[in-house]
DODRENKE-599380 format. One record per residue (C-alpha): residue number from 0; residue in one letter; x, y, z. Coordinates in nm, 4 decimals. Layout:
N
NODE    i  aa        c1        c2        c3
NODE  NUM   a         X         Y         Z
...
END
This chain:
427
NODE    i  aa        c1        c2        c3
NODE    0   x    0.0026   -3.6296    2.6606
NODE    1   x   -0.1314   -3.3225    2.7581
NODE    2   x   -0.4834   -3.2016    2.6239
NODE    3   x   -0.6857   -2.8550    2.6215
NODE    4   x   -1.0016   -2.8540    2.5539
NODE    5   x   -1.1431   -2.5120    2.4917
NODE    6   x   -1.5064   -2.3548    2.4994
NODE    7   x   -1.7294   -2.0681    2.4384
NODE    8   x   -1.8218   -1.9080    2.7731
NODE    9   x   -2.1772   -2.0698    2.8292
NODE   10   x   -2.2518   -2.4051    3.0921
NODE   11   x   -2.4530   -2.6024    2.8392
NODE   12   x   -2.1511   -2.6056    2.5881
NODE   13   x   -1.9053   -2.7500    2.8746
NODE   14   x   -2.0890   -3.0266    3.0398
NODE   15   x   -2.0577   -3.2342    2.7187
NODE   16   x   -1.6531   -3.2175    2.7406
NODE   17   x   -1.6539   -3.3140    3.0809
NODE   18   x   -1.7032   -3.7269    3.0454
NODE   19   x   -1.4079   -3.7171    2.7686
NODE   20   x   -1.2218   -3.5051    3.0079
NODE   21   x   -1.2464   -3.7698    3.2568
NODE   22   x   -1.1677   -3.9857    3.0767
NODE   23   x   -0.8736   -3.8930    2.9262
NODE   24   x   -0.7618   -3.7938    3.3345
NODE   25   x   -0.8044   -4.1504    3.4227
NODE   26   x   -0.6193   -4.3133    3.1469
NODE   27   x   -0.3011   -4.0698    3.2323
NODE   28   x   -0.3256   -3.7749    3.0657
NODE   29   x   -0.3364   -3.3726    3.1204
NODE   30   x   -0.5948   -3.2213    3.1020
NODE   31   x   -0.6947   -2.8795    3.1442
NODE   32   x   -1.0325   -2.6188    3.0421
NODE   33   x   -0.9686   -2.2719    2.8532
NODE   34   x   -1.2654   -2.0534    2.8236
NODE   35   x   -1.3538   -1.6981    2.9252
NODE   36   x   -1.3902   -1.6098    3.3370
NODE   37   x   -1.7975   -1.6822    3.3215
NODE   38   x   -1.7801   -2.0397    3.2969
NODE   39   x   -1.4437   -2.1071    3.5013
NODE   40   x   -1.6668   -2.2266    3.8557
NODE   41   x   -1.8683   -2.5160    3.6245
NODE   42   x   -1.4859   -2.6641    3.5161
NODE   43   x   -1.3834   -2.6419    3.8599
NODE   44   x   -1.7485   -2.7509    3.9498
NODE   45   x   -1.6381   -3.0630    3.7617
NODE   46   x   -1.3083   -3.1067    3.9185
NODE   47   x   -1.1223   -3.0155    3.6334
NODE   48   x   -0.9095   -2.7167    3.5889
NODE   49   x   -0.9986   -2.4014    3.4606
NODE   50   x   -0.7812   -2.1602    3.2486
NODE   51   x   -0.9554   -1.8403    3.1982
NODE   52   x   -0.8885   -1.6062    2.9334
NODE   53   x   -1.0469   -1.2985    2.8284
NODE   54   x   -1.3095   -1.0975    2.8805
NODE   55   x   -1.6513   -1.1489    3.0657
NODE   56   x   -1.9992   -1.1531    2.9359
NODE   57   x   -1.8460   -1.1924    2.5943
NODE   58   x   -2.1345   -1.3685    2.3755
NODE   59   x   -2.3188   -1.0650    2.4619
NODE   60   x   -2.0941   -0.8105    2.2328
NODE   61   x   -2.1959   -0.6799    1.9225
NODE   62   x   -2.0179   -0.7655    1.5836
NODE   63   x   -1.8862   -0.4267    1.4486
NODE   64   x   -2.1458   -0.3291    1.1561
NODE   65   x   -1.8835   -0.4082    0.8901
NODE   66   x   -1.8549   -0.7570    0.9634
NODE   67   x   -2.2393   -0.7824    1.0952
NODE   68   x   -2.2517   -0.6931    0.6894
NODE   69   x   -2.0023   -0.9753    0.5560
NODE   70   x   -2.1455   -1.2277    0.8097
NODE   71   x   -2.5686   -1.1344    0.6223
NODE   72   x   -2.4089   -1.1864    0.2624
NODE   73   x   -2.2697   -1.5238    0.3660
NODE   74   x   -2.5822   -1.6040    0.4937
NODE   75   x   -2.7956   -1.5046    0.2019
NODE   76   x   -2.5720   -1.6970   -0.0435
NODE   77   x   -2.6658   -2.0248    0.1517
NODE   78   x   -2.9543   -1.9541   -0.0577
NODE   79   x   -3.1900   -2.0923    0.2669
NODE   80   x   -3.5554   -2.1263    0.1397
NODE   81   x   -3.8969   -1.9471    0.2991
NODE   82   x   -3.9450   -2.3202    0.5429
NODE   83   x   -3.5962   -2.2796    0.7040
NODE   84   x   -3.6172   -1.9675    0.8997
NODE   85   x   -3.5039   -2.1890    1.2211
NODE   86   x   -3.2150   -2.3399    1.0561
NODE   87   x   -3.0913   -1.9760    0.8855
NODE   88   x   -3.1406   -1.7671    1.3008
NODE   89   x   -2.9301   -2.0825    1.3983
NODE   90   x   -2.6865   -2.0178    1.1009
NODE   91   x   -2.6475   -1.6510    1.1464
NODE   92   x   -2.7364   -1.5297    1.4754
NODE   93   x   -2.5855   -1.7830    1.6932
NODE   94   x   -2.3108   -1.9709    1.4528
NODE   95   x   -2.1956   -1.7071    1.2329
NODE   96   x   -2.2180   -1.4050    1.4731
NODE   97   x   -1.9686   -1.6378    1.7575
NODE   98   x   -1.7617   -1.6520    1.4194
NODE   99   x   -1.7705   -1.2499    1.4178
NODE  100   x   -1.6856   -1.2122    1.7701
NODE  101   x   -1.3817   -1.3819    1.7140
NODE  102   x   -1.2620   -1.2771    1.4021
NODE  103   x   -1.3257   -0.9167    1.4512
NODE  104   x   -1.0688   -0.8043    1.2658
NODE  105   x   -0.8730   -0.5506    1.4602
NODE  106   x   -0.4859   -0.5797    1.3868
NODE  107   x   -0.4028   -0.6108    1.7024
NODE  108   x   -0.6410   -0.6941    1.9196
NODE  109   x   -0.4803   -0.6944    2.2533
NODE  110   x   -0.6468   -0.8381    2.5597
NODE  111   x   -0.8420   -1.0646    2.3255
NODE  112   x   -0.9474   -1.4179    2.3982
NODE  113   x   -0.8005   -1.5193    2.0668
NODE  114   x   -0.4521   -1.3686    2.1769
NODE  115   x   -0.4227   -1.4877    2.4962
NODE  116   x   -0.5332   -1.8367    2.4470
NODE  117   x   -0.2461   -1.8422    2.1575
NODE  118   x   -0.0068   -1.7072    2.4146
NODE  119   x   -0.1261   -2.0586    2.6936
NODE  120   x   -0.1039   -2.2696    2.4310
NODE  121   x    0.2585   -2.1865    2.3120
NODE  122   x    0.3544   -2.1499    2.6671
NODE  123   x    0.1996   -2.5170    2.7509
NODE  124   x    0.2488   -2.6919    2.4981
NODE  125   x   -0.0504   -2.8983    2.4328
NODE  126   x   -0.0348   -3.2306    2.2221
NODE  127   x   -0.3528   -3.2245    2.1215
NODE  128   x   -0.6636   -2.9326    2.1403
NODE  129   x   -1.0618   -3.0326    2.1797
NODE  130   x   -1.2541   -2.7273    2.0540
NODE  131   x   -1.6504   -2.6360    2.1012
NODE  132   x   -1.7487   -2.5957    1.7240
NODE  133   x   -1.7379   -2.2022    1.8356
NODE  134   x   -1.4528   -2.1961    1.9748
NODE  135   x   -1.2514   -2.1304    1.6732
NODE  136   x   -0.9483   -1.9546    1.8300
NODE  137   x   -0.8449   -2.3170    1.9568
NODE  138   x   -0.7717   -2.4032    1.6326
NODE  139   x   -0.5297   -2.1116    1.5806
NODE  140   x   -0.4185   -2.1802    1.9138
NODE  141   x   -0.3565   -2.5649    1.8073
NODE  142   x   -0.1831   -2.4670    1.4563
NODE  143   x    0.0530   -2.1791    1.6922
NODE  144   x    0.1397   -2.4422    1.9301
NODE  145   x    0.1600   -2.7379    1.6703
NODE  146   x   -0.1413   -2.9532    1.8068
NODE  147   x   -0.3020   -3.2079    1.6833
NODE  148   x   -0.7283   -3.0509    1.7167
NODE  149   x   -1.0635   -3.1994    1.6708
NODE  150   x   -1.3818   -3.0263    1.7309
NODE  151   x   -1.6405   -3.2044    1.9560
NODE  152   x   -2.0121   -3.1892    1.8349
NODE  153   x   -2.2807   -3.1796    2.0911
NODE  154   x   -2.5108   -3.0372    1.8352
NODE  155   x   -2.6156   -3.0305    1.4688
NODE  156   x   -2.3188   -2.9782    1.2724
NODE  157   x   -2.4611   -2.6366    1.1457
NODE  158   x   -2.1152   -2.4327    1.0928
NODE  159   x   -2.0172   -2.7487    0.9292
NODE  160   x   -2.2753   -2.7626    0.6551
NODE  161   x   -2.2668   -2.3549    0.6347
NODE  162   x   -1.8873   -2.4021    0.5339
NODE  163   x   -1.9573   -2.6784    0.2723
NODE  164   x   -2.2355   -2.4965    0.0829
NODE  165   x   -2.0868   -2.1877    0.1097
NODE  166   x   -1.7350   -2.3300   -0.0767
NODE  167   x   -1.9519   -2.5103   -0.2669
NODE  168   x   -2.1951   -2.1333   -0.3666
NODE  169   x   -2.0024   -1.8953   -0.3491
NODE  170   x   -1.7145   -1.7291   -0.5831
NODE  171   x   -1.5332   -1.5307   -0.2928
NODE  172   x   -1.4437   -1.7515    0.0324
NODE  173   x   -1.5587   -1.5206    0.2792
NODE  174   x   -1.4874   -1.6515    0.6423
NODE  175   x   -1.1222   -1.7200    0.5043
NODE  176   x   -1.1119   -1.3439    0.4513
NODE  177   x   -1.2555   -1.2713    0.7965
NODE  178   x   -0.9758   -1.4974    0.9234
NODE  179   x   -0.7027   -1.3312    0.8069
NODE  180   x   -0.6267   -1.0091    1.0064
NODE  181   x   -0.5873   -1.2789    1.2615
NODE  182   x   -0.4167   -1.5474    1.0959
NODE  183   x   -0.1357   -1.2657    0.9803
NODE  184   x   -0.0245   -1.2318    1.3386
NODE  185   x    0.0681   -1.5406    1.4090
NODE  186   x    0.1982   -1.6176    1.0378
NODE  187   x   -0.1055   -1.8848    1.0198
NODE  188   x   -0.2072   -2.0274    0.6773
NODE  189   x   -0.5432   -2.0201    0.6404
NODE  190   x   -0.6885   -2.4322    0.5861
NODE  191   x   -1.0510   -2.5692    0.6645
NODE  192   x   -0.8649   -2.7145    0.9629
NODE  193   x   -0.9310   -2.3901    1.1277
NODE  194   x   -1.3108   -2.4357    1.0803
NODE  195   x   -1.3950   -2.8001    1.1135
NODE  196   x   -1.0755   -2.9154    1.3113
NODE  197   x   -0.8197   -3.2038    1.1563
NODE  198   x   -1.1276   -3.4310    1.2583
NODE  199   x   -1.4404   -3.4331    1.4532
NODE  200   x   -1.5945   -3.5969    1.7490
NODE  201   x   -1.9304   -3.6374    1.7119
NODE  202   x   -2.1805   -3.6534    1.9706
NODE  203   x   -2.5087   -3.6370    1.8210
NODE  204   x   -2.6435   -4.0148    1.7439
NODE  205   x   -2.4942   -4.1282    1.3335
NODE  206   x   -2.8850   -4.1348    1.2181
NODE  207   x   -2.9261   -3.7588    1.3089
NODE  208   x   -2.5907   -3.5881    1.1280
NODE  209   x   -2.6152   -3.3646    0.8564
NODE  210   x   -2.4638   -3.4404    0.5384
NODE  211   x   -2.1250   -3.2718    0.6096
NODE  212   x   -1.7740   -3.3967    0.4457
NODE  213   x   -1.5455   -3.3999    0.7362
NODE  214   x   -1.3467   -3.6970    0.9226
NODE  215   x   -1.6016   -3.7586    1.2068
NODE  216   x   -1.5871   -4.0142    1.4722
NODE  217   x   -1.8815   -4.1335    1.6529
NODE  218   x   -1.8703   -4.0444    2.0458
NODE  219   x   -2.1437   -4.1511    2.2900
NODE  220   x   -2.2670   -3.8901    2.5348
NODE  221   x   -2.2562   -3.9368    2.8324
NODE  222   x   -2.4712   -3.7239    3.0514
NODE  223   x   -2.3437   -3.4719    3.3001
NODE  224   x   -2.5010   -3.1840    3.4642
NODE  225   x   -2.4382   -2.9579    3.7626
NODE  226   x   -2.4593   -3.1503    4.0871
NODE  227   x   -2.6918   -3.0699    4.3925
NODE  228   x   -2.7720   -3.1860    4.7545
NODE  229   x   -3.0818   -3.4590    4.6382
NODE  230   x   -3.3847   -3.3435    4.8110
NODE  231   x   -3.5313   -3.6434    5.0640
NODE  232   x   -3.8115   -3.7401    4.8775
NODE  233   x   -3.6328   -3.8260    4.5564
NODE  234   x   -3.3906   -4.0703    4.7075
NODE  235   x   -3.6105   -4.2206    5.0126
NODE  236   x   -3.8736   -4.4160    4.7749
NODE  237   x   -3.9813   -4.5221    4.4443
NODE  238   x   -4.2805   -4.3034    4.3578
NODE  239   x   -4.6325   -4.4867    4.3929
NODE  240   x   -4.7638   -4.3650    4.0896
NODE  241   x   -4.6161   -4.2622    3.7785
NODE  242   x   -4.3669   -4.0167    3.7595
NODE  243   x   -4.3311   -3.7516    3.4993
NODE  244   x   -4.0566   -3.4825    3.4547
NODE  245   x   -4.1181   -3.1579    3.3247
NODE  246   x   -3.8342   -2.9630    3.1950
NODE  247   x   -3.8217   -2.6865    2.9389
NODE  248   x   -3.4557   -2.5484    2.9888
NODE  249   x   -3.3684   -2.2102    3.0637
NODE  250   x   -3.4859   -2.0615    2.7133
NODE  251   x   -3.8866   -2.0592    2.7381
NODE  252   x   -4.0721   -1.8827    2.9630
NODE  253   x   -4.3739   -2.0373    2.8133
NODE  254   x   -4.4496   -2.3839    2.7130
NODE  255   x   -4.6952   -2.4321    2.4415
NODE  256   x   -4.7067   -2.3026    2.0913
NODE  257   x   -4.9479   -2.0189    2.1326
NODE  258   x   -4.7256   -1.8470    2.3543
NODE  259   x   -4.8883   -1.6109    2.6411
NODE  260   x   -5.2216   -1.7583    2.5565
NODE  261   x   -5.1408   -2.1293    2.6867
NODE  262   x   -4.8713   -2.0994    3.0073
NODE  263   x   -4.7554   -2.3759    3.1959
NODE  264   x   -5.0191   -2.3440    3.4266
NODE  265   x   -5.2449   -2.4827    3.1852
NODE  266   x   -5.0532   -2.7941    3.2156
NODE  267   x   -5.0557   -2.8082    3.5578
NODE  268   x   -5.4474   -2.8324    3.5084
NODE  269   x   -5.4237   -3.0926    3.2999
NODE  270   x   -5.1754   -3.2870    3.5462
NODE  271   x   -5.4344   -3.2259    3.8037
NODE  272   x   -5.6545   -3.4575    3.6772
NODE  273   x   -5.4525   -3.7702    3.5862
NODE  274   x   -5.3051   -4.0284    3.8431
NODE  275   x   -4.9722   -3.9494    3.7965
NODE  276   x   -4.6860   -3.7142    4.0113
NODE  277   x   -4.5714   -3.4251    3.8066
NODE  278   x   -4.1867   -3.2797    3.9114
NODE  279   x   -4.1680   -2.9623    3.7385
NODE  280   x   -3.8070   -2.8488    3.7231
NODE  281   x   -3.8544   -2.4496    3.6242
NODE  282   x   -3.7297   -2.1036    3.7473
NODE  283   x   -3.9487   -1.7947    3.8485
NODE  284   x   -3.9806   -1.6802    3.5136
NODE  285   x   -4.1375   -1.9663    3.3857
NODE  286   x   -4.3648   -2.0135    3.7006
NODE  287   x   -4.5221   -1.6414    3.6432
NODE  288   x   -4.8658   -1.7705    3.5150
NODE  289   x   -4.9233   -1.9955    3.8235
NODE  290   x   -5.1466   -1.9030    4.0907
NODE  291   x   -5.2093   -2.2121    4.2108
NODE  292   x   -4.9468   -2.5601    4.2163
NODE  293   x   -5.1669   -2.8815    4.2502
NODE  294   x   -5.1203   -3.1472    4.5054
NODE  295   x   -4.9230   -3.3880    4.2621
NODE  296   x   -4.7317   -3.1408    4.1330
NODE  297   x   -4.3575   -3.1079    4.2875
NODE  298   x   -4.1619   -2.7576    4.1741
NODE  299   x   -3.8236   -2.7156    4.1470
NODE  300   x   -3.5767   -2.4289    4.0367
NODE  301   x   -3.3129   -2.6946    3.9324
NODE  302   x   -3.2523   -3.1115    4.0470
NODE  303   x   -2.9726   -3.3455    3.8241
NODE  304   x   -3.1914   -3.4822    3.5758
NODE  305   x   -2.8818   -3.7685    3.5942
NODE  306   x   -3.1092   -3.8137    3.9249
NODE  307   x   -3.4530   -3.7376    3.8434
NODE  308   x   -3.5073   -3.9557    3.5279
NODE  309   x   -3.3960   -4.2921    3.6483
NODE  310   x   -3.7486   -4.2503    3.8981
NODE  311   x   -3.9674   -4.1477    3.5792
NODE  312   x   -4.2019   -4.3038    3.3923
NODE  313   x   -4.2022   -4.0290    3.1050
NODE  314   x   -4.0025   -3.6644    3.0859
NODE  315   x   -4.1920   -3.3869    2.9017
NODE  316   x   -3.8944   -3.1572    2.7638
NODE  317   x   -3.8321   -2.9016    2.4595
NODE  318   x   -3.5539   -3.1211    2.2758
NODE  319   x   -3.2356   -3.0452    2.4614
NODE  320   x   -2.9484   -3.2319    2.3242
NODE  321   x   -2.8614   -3.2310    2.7732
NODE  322   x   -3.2165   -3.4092    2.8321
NODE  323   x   -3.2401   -3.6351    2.5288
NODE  324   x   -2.9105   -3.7895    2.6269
NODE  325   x   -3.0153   -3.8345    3.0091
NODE  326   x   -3.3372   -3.9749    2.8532
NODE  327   x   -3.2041   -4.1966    2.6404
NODE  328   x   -2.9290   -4.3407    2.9030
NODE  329   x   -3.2293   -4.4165    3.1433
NODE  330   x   -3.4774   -4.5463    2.8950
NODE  331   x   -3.7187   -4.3401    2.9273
NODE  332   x   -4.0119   -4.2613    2.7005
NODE  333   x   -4.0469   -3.8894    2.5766
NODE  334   x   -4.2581   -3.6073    2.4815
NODE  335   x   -4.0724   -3.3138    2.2973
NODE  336   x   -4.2417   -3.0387    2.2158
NODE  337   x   -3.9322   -2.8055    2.0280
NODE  338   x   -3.8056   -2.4678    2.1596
NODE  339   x   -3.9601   -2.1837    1.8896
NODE  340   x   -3.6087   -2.1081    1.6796
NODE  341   x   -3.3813   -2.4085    1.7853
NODE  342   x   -3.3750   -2.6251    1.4542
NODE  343   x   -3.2010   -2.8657    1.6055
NODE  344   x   -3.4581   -2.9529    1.8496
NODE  345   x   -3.7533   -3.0180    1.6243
NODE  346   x   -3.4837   -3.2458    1.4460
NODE  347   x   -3.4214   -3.4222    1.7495
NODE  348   x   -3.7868   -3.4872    1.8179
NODE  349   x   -3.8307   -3.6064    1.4894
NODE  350   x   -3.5334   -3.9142    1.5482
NODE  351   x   -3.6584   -3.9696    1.8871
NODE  352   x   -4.0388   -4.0226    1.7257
NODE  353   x   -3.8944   -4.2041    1.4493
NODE  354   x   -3.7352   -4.4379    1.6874
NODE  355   x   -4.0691   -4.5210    1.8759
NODE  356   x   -3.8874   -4.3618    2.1941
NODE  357   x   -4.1890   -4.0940    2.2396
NODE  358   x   -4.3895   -3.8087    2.0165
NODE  359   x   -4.2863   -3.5178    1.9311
NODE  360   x   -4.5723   -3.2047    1.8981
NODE  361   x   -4.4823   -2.8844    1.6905
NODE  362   x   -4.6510   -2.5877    1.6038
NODE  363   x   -5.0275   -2.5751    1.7093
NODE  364   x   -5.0514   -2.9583    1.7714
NODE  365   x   -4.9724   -2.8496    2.1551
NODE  366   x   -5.3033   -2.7801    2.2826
NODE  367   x   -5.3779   -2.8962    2.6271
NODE  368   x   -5.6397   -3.1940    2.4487
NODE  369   x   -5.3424   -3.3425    2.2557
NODE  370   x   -5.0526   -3.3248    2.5614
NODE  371   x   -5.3058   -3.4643    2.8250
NODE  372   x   -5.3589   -3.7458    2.5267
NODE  373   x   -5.0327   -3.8102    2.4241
NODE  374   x   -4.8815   -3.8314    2.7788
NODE  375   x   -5.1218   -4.0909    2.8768
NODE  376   x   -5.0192   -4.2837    2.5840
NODE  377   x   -4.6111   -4.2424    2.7119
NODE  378   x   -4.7607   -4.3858    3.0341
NODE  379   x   -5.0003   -4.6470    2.8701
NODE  380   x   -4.8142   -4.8285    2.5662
NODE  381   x   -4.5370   -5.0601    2.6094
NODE  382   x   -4.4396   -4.9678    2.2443
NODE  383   x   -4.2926   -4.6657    2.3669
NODE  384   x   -4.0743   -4.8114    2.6269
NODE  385   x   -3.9747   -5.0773    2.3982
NODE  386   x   -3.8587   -4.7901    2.1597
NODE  387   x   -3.6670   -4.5995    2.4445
NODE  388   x   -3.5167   -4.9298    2.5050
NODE  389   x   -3.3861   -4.9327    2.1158
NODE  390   x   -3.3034   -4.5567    2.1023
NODE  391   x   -3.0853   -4.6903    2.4704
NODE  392   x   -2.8800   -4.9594    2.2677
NODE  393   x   -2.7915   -4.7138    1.9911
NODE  394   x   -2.6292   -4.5344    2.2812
NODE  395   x   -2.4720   -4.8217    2.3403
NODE  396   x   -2.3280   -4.9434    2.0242
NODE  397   x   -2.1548   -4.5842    2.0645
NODE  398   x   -1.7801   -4.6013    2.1556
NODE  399   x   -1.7514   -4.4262    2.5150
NODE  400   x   -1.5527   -4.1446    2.5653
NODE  401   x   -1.2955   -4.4516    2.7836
NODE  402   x   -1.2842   -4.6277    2.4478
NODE  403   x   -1.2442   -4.3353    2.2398
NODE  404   x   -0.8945   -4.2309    2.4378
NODE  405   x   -0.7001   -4.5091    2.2368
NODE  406   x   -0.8405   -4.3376    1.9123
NODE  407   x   -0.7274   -3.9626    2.0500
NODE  408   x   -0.3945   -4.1455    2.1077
NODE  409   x   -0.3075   -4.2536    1.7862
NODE  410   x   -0.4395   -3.9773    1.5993
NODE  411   x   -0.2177   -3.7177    1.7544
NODE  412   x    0.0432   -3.9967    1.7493
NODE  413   x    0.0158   -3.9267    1.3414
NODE  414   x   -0.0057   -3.5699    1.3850
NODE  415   x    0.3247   -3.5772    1.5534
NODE  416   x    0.4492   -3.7622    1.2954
NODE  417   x    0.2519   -3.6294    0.9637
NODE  418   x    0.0830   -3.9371    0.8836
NODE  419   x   -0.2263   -3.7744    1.0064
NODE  420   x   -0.4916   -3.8601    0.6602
NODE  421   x   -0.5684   -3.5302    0.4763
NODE  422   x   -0.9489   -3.4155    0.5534
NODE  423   x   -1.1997   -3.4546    0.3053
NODE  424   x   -1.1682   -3.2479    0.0250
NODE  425   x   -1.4486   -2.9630    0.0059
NODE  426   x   -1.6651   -2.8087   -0.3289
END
């Protein structure tokens, strides 16, 4: 069969398609990446093939003030309380404004992303579409082109649980109207299909999901990142001392709580001082407050962490869903301290502390006392290696994305068909 996945235009949102991508490839199939020009050299990157559509530098537009408008009174009739000010910037500013971009609501809207990844779709004929949960042209694209579609969850199923308690809230359905202008063009009805997908492929591990009504099949990550030349050191030994990776992403320039007034140079001070190697993965930005690097301290603008972690004892990271699932493939013990504004990160510390995989520090708890403290405890107590060992075999009770190509199979099979089961009913 052949099968298009299709993304928003940002790395970290492709590498988690790329293992099902494979593996659909090696059982057979086509297989082929749609997605705006920005991201086209990571699906090549991954030897997969890139379709790009659109415009560049897209996610940085502006939603026209009249749907900026709609897109705050949806928002506010989630009815979010004072303590979830994370979880309503990741509704609204990142979900919800993608949604905007989209569904501007220009009639026609020529050159668009929406429009021309229609136009592939009826041209090639997919059997089945694998959406981002932003990419929500691909599900118009699927419905033109009569595909079976499934979003694929690397994340929180935020947008998912917006939709439900907005149905469930609210007396005017909203995003349907947003929908429309585009819908009309293509003679689309509108269905929740177009927001969840006919079913959902779920990445995130079953204790974490949010209490969302849609058909959602579990799907183990498996973890992929850019490749790059190893450097000598990493692949010529074991390390004669503990090894601890440091890794913060590319969305903090700082590392603890208090911002400007504890950089990461204070935790190269701390690292100083223990009997341990520290590799420090960060870019220029986040280096700024560093005068001086200590001896045990290796820096690095970027190595695979599919490389790194394997030779580490601990990793010290802000709760990326990319690092947790290298961590938790290589059993290794972890210290999250969450990115300021990313939800989904303090809930992901939270299951891996739960799990006795590692700590997780929030807030103020960050001081330099309580990291130097609670990464000699990664380093000192078997508990915590016992608990990335449990956190590994919940990976591995996952199906794979190889076992989950049968499943793809037979579900578009009863697309074709119409014996596909009706999704959850919503309100």
């Amino acid at each position: 069969m052949r099968v298009l996945f299709a993304t928003v235009p940002a790395p970290a949102h492709v590498y988690p398609l790329v293992p099902l991508a494979w593996a659909l490839r090696a059982a057979g199939h086509e297989v082929v990446v749609a997605s705006h020009p920005d991201v086209a050299d990571t699906v090549t990157a991954a030897g997969l093939t890139a379709v790009s559509l659109g415009e560049r530098n897209f996610l940085t537009s502006e939603v026209p003030p009249a749907r900026a408008a709609v897109l705050d009174r949806i928002t506010d009739e989630l009815e979010l309380g004072p303590d979830e000010t994370d979880f309503r910037t990741a509704i609204r500013h990142f979900m919800l404004e993608t949604f905007g971009l989209y569904h501007p609501g220009r009639t026609p809207d020529p050159g668009s992303f929406t429009d021309e990844l229609v136009g592939f779709a009826t041209a090639w004929r997919p059997d089945l579409v694998i959406w981002d949960p932003l990419c929500f042209p691909a599900a118009v694209a699927a419905r033109a082109a009569g595909a079976a579609h499934a979003r694929i969850l690397h994340a929180f199923d935020h947008f998912g649980w917006a939709r439900q308690r907005s149905t469930e809230r609210a007396a005017t359905d909203r995003m349907a109207d947003l929908m429309r202008p585009t819908l009309d063009r293509y003679g689309i009805a509108f269905g929740e299909d177009l927001l969840v997908g006919q079913w959902t492929l779920d990445l995130k591990p079953p204790r974490t999901r949010l209490p969302v009504r849609v058909d959602s099949r579990p799907l183990r990550r498996i973890p992929y990142n850019d490749e790059a030349p190893l450097p000598r050191w990493l692949h010529a030994r074991r390390p004669g001392r503990p090894r601890v990776c440091l890794t913060l992403g590319v969305s903090r320039r700082d590392f603890f709580a208090g911002g400007d007034e504890h950089p990461v140079a204070e935790f190269f001070d701390l690292a100083a001082g223990l009997d341990l190697e520290l590799v420090a993965t960060l870019d220029a930005g986040q280096l700024a407050s560093v005068d001086t690097v200590p001896d045990n301290v290796r820096v690095l603008d970027y190595v695979p962490l599919t490389a790194l972690l394997p030779t580490c004892s601990a990793v010290v990271h802000h709760g990326g869903a990319g690092t947790l699932a290298v961590a938790t493939a290589h059993r290794v013990p972890q210290l999250i301290i969450p990115a300021v504004g990313g939800a989904d990160r303090a809930e992901t510390g939270q299951y891996v502390a739960s799990t006795g995989a590692g700590l997780v520090l929030t807030g103020t708890q960050a001081t330099p006392e309580v990291l130097r403290d609670s990464l000699l405890r990664l380093l000192t107590e078997p508990g915590f290696q016992e608990g990335a060992g449990r956190l590994h075999q919940e990976w591995l009770d996952t199906p794979s994305p190889a076992a989950t190509v049968p499943l793809l199979e037979e579900l578009t099979a009863q697309h074709r068909t119409g014996t596909l089961p009706p999704a959850p009913a919503r309100g």
